[in-house]
C-alpha atoms as a printed R data frame, in Angstrom:
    type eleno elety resid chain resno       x       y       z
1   ATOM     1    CA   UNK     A     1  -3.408  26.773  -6.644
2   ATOM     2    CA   UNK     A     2  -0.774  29.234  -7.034
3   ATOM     3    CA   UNK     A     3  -3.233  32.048  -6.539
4   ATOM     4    CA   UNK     A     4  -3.878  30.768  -3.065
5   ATOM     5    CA   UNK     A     5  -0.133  30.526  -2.371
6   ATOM     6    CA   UNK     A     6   0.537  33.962  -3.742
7   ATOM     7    CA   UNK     A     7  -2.388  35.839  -2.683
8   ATOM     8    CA   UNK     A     8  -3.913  33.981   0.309
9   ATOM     9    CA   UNK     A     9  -0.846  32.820   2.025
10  ATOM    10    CA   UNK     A    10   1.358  35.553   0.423
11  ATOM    11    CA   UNK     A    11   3.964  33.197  -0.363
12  ATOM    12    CA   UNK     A    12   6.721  34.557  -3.076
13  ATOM    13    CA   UNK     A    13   7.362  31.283  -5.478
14  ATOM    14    CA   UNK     A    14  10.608  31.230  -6.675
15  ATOM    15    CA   UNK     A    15   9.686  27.631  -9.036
16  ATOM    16    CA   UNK     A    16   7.145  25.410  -9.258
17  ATOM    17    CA   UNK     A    17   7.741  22.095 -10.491
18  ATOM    18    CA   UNK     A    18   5.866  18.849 -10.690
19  ATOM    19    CA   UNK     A    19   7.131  16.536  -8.139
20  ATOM    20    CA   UNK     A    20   5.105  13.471  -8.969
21  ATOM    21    CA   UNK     A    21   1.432  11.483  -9.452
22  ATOM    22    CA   UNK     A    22   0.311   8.509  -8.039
23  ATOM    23    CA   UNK     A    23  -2.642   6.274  -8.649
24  ATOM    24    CA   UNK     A    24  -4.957   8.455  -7.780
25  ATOM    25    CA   UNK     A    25  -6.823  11.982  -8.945
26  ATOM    26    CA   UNK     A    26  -3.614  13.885  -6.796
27  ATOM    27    CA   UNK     A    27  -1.297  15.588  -8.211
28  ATOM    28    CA   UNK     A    28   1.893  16.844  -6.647
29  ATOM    29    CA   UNK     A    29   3.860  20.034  -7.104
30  ATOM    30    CA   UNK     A    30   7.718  21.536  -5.463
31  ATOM    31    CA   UNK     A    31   8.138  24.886  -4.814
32  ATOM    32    CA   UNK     A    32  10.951  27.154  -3.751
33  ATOM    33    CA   UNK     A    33  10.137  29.951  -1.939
34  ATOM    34    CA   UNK     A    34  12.510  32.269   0.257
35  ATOM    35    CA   UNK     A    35  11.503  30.234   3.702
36  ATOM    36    CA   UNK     A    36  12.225  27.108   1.874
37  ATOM    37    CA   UNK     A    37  10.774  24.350  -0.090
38  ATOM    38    CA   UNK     A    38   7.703  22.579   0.247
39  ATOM    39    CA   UNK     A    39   5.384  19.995  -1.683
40  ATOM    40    CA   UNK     A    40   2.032  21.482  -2.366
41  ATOM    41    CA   UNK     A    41  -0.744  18.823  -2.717
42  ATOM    42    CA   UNK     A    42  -3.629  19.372  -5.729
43  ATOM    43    CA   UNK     A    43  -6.813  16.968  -4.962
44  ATOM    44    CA   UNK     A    44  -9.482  17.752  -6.732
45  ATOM    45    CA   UNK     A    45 -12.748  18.173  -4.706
46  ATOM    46    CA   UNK     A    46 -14.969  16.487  -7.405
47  ATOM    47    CA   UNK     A    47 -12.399  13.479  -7.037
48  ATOM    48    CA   UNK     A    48 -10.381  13.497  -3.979
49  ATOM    49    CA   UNK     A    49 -11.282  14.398  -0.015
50  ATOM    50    CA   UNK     A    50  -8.109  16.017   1.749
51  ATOM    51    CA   UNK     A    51  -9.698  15.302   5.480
52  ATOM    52    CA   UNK     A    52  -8.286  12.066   5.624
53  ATOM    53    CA   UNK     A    53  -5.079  12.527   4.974
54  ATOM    54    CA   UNK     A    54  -5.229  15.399   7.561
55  ATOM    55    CA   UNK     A    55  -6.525  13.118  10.104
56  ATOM    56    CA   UNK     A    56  -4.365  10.391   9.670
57  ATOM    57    CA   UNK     A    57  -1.569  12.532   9.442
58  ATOM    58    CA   UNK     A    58  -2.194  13.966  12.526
59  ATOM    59    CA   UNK     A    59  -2.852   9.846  14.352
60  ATOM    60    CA   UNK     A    60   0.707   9.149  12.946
61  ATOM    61    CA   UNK     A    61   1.912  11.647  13.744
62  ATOM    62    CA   UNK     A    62   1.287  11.178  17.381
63  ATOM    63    CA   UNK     A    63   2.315   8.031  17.300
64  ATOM    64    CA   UNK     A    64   6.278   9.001  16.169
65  ATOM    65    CA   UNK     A    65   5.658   7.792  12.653
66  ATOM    66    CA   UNK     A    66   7.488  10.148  10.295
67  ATOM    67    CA   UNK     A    67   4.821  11.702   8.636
68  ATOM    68    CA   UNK     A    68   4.833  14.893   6.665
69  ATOM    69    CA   UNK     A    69   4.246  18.139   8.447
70  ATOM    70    CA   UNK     A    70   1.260  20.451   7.390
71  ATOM    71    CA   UNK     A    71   2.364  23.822   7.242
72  ATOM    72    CA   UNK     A    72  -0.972  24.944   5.337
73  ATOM    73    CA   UNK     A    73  -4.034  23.717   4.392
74  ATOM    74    CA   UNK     A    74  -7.404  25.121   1.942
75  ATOM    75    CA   UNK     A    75  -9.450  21.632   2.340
76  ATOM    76    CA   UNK     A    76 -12.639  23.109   0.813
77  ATOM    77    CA   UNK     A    77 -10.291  23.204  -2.674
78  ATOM    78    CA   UNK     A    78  -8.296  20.596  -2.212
79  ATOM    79    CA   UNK     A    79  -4.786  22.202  -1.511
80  ATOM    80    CA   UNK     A    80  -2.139  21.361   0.909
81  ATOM    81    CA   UNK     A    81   1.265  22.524   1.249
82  ATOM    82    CA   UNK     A    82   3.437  20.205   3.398
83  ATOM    83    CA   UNK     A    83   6.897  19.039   4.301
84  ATOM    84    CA   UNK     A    84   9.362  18.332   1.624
85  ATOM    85    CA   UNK     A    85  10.705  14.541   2.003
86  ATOM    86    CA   UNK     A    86  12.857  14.540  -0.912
87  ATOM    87    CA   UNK     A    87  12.876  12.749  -4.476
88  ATOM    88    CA   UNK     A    88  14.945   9.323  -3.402
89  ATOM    89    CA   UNK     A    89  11.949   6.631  -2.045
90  ATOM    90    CA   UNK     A    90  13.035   3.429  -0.769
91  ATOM    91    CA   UNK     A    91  12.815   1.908  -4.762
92  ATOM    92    CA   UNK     A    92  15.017   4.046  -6.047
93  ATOM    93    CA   UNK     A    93  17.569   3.287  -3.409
94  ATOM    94    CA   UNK     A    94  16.970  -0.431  -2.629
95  ATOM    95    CA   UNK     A    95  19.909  -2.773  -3.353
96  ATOM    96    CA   UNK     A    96  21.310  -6.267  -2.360
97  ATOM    97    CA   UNK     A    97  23.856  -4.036   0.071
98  ATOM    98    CA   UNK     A    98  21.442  -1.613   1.882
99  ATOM    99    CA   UNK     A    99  18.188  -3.793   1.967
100 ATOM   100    CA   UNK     A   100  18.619  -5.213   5.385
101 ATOM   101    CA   UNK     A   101  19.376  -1.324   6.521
102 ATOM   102    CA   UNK     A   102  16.762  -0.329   5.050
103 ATOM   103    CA   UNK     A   103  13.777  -2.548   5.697
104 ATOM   104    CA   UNK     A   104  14.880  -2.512   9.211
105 ATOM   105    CA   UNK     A   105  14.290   1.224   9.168
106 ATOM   106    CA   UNK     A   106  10.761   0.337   7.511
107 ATOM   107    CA   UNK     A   107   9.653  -2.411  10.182
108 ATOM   108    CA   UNK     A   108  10.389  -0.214  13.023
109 ATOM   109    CA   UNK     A   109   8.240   2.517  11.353
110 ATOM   110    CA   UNK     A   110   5.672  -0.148  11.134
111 ATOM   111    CA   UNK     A   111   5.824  -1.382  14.741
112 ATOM   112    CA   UNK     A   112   5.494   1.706  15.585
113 ATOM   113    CA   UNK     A   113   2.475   2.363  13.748
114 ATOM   114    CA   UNK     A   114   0.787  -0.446  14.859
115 ATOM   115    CA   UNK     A   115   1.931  -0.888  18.394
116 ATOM   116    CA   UNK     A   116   1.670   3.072  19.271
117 ATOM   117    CA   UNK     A   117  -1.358   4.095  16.868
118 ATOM   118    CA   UNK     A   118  -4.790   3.738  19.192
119 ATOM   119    CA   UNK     A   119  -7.696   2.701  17.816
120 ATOM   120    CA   UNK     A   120 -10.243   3.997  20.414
121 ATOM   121    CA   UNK     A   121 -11.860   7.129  19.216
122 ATOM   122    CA   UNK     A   122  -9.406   7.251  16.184
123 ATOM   123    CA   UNK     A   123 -11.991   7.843  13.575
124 ATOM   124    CA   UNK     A   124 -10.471   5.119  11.339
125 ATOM   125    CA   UNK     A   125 -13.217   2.607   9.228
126 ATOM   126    CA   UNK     A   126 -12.662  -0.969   9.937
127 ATOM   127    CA   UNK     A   127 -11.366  -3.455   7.288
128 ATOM   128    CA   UNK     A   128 -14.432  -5.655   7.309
129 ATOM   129    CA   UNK     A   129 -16.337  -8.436   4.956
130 ATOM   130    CA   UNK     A   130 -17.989  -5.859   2.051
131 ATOM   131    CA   UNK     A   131 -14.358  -3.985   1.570
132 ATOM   132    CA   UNK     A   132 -12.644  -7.141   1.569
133 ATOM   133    CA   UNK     A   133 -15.096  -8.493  -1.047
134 ATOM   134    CA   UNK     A   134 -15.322  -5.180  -3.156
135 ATOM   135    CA   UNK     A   135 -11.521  -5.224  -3.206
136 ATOM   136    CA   UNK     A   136 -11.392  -8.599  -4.729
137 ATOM   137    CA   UNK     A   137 -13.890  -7.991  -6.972
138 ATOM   138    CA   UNK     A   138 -11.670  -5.240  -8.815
139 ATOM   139    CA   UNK     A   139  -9.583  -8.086 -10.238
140 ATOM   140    CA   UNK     A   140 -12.936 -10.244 -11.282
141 ATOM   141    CA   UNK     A   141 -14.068  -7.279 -13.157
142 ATOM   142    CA   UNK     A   142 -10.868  -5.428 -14.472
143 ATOM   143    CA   UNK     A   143  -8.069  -8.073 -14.831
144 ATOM   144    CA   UNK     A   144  -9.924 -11.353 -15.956
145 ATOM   145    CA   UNK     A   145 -13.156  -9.583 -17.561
146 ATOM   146    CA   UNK     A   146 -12.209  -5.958 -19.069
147 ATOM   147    CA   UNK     A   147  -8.698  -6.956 -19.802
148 ATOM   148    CA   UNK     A   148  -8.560 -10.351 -20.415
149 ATOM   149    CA   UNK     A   149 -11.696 -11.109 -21.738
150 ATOM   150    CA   UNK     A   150 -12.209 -14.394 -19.521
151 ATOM   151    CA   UNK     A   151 -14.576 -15.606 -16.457
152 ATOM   152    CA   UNK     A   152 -13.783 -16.816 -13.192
153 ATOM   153    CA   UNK     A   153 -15.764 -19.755 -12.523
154 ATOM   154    CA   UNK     A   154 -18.167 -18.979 -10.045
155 ATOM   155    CA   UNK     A   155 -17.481 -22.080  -7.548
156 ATOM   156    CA   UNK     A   156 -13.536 -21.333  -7.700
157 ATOM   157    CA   UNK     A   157 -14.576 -17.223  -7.381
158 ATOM   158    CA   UNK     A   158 -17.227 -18.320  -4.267
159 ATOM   159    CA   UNK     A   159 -14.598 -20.591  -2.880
160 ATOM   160    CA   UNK     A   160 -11.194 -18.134  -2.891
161 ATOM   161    CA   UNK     A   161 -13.212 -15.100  -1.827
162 ATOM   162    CA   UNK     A   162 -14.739 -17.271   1.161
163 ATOM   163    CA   UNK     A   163 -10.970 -18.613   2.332
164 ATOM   164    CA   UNK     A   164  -9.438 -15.340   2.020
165 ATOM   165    CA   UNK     A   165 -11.916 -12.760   3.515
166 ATOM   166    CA   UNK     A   166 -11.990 -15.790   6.540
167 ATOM   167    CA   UNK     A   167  -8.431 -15.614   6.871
168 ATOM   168    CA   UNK     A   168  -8.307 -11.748   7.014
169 ATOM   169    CA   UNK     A   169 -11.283 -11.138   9.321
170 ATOM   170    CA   UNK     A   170  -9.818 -13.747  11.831
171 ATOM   171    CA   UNK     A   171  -6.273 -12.221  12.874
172 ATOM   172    CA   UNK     A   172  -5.837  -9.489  15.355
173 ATOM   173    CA   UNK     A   173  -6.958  -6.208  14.387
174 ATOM   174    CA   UNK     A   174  -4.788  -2.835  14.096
175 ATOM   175    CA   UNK     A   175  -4.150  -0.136  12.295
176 ATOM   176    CA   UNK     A   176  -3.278  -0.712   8.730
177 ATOM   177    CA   UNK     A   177  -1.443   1.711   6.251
178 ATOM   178    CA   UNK     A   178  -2.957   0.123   3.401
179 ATOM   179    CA   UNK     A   179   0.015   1.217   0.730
180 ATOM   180    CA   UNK     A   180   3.155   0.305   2.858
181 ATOM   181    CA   UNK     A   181   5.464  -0.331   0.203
182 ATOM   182    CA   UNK     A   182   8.918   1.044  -1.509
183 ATOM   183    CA   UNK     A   183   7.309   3.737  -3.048
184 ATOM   184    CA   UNK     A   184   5.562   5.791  -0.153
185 ATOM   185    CA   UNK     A   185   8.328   4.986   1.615
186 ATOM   186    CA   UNK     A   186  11.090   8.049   1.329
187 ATOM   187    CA   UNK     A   187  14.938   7.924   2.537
188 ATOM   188    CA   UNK     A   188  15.601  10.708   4.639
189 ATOM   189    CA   UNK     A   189  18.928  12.057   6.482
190 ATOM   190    CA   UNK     A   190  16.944  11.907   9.653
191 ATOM   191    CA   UNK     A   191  14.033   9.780  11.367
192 ATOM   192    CA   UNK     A   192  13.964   7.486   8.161
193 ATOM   193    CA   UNK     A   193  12.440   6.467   6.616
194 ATOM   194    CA   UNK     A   194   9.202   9.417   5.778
195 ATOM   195    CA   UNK     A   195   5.737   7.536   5.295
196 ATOM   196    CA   UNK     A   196   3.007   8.894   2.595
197 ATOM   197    CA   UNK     A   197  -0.158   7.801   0.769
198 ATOM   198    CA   UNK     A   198  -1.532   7.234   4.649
199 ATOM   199    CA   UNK     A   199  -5.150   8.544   3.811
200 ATOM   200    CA   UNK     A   200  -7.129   5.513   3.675
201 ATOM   201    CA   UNK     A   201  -5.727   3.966   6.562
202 ATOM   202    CA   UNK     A   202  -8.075   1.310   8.466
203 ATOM   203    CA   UNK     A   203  -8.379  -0.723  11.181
204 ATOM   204    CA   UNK     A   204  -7.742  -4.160   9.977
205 ATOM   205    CA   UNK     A   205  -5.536  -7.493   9.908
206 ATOM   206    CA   UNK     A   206  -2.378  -7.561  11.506
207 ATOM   207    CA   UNK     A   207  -0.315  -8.744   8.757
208 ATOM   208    CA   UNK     A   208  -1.497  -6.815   5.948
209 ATOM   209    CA   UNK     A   209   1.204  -3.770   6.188
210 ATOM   210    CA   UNK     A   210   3.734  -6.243   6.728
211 ATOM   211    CA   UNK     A   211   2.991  -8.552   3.440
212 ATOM   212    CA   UNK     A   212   2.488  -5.098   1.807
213 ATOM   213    CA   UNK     A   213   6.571  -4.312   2.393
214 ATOM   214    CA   UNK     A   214   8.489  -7.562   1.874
215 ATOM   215    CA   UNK     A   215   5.423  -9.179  -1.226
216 ATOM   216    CA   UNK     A   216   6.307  -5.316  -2.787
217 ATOM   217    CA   UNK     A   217   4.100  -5.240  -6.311
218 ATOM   218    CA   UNK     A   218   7.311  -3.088  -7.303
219 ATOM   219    CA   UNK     A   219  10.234  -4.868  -5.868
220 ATOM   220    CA   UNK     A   220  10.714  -8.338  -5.828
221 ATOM   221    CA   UNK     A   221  13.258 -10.383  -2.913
222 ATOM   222    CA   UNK     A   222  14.141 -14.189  -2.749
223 ATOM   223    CA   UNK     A   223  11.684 -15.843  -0.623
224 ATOM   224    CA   UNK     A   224  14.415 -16.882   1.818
225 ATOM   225    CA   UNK     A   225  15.092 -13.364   2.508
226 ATOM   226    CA   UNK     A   226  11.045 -12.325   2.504
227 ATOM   227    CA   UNK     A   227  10.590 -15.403   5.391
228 ATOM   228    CA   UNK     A   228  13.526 -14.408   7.306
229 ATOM   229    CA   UNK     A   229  12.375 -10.898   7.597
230 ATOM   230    CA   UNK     A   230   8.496 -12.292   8.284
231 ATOM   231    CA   UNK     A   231  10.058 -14.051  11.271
232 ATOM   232    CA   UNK     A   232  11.543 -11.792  12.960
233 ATOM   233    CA   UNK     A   233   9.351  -9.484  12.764
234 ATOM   234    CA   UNK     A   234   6.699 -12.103  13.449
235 ATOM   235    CA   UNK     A   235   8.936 -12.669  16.790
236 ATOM   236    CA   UNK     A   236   8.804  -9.020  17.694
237 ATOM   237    CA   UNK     A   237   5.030  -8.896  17.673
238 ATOM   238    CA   UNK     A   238   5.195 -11.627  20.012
239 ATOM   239    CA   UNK     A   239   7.770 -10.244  22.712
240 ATOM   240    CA   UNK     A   240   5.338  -7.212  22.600
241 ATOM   241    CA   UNK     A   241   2.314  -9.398  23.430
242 ATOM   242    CA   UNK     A   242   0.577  -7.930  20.334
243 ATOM   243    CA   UNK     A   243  -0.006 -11.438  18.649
244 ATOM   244    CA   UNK     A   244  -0.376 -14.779  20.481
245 ATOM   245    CA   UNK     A   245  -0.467 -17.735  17.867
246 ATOM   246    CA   UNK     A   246   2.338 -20.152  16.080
247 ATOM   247    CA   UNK     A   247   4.924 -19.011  13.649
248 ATOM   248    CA   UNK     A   248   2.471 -21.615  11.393
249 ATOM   249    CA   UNK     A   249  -0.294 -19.495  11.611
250 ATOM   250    CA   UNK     A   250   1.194 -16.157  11.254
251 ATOM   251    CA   UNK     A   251   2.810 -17.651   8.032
252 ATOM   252    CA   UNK     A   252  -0.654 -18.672   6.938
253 ATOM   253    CA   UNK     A   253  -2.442 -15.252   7.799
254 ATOM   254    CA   UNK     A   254   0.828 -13.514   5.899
255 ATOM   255    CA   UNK     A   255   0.322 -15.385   2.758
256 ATOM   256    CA   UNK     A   256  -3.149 -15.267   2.262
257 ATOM   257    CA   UNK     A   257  -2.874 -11.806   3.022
258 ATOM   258    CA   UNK     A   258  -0.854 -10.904   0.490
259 ATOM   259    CA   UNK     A   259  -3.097 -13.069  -2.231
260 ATOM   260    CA   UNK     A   260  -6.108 -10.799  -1.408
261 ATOM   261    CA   UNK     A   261  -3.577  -8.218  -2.077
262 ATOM   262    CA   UNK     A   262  -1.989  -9.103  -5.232
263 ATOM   263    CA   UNK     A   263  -5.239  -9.956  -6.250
264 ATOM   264    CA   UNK     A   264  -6.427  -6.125  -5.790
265 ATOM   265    CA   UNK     A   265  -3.590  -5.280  -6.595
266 ATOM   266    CA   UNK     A   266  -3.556  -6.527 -10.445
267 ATOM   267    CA   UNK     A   267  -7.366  -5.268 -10.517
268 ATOM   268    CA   UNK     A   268  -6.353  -2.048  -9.884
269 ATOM   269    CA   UNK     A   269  -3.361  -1.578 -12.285
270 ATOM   270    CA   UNK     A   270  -5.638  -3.012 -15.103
271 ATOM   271    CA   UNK     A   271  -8.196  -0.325 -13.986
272 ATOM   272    CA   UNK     A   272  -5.267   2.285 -13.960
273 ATOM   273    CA   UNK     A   273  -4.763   1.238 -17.564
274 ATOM   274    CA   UNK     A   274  -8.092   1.014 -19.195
275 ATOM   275    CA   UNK     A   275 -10.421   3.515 -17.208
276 ATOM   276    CA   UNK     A   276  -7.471   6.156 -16.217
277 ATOM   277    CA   UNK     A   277  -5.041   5.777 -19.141
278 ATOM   278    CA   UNK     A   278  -2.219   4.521 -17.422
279 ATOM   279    CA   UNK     A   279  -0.520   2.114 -18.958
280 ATOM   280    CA   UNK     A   280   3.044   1.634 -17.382
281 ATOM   281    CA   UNK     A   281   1.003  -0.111 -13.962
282 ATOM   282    CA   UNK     A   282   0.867  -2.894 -16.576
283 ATOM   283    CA   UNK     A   283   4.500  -3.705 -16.400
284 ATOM   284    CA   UNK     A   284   3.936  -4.415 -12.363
285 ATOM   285    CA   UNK     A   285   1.348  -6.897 -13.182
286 ATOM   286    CA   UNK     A   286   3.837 -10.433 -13.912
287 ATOM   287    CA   UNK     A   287   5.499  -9.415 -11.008
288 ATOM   288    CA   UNK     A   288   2.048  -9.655  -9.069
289 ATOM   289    CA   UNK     A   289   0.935 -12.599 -10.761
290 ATOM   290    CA   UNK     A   290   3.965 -13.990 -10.095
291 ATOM   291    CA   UNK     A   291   3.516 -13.943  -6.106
292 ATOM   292    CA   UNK     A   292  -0.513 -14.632  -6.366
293 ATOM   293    CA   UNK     A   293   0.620 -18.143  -8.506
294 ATOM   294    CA   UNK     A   294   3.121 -19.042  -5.642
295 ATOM   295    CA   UNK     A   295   0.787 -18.727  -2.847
296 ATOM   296    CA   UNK     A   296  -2.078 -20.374  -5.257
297 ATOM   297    CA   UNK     A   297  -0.144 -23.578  -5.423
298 ATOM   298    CA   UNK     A   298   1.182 -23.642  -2.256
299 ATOM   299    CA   UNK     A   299  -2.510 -24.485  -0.498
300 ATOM   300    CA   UNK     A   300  -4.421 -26.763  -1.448
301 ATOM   301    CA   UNK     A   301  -7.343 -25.425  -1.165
302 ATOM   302    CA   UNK     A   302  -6.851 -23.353  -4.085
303 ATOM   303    CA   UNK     A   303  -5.688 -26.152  -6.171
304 ATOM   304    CA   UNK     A   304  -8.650 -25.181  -8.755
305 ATOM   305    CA   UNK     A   305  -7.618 -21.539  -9.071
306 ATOM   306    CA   UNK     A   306  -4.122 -22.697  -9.400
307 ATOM   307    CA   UNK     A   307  -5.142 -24.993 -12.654
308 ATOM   308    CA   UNK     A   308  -7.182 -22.035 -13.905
309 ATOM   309    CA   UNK     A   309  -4.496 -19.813 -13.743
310 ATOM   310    CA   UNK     A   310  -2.138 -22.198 -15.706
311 ATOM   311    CA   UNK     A   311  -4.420 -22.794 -17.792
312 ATOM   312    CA   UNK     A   312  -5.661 -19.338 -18.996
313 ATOM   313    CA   UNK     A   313  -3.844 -16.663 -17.586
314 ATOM   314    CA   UNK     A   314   0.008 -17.160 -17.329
315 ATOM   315    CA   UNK     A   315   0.555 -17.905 -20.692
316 ATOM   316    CA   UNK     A   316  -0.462 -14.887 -21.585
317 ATOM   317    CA   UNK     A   317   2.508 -13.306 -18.938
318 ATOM   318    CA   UNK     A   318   4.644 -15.949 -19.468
319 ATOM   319    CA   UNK     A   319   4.909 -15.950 -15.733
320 ATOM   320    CA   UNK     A   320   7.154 -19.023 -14.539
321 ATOM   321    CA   UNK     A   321   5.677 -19.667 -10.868
């Protein structure tokens, strides 16, 4: 990496500094130079495909969604160097105070991505039954099999995975982030907030971005707060002629939404932690379970996974819900 930035793009590097991982193969660097500094992306070939992000970056882009800038670009090793959008992400900023400030800041970013982003010739996979099902299969496999050493029964399994794939393939279709939550959200002086982690962006269900922010695996909010936010929101897709259907069933699609989510979601940190050796995702998991037991009891027709999560999961969490 630095031999391309030294030799290739004749850059002079003052520092270089890791500036952070994330749940995938990448790996991210800072560097000072005498033009300025800049965040130099590492994907690994073998691992990790930059064209993606280079393509979605460039549909965001156009569609006023603060995005990083790509000043340079070696895709056939997997290097990037790109706009620096600071160290301070919506998590590490997010209090009672500033979170109406900020999540406003975040919806409007999200309008805009799904109201301005076209779909037509965008190049973007849609959400559809077999990812839906593979995603939901990660928690089958990793949470309640490799981690926890317990089955699913396969009439609740059949029954939960019917509802919910349903539920997603039935609501208006748009672009979808797929990761728009506190972290890959960043605080900036200008045009906040910066978006990041856009790369597998899809075309998919409208409220899966949106149950993403305010259900945040990271960052929890009283549910009073989470509906008022849902609302209005809900509201503004309305006035904008982007969703026609009751409050009732937006709050239905949003909730089931995020239980295919949190579902994944706790899949993929137990992955994290036995396949990648990442333990600390394990901490986000009660949180998770937390928000998947909520929505469990509150329809009935997962009244059986509801019982089988009392029964053998949560006391293992001590989750509450």
């Amino acid at each position: 990496m630095l031999d391309w930035l030294e030799n290739d793009l004749l850059l002079t590097i003052n520092c270089c500094e890791p500036a952070s991982s994330d749940a995938s193969f990448r790996r991210y660097f800072r560097i000072r130079t005498p033009q300025g500094q800049f965040i130099v992306m590492d994907a690994p070939p073998l691992k990790e495909n930059v064209e993606p992000f280079i393509k979605i970056a460039d549909l965001l882009a156009r569609s006023n969604v603060k995005v990083p800038a790509i000043f340079h670009q070696n895709p056939s090793e997997g290097f990037l160097v790109l706009e620096d959008f600071g160290t301070q992400c919506f998590l590490d900023q997010l209090t009672a105070g500033n979170a109406t400030a900020l999540y406003q800041s975040a919806l409007d970013s999200l309008f805009k991505l799904q109201r301005q982003t076209p779909l037509q010739n965008s190049g973007l996979s849609g959400y559809d039954e077999p990812l839906l099902e593979r995603e939901l299969a990660i928690f089958d496999e990793w949470f309640l099999d490799k981690l926890l050493g317990i089955e699913l029964p396969e009439h609740i399994r059949s029954s939960i995975h019917t509802v919910l794939i349903d539920s997603a393939l039935e609501q208006p279709r748009l672009c979808v982030h797929r990761d728009f939550h506190s972290r890959n959200l960043m605080v900036l002086n200008e045009d906040s907030p910066g978006v990041l982690d856009f790369q597998d962006a899809v075309i998919g269900p409208i409220t899966y971005d949106l149950v993403s922010l305010l259900r945040d695996c990271y960052i929890a909010w009283p549910e009073q707060q989470v509906e008022a936010w849902m609302t209005g929101y809900f509201q503004r897709l309305s006035h904008a002629g982007l969703i026609v259907c009751s409050r009732a069933q937006f709050k239905r699609w949003f909730d089931l939404m995020g239980l295919q989510r949190h579902l994944k979601a706790i899949g993929i940190f137990s992955r994290l932690h036995l396949r990648d050796g990442k333990p600390d995702y394990l901490k986000d998991i009660p949180r998770t379970l937390n928000y998947v037991m909520t929505q469990a009891q509150a329809y009935p027709e997962f009244s059986d996974f509801s019982n089988f999560l009392h029964s053998q999961v949560l006391p293992i969490y001590g989750v509450t819900a």
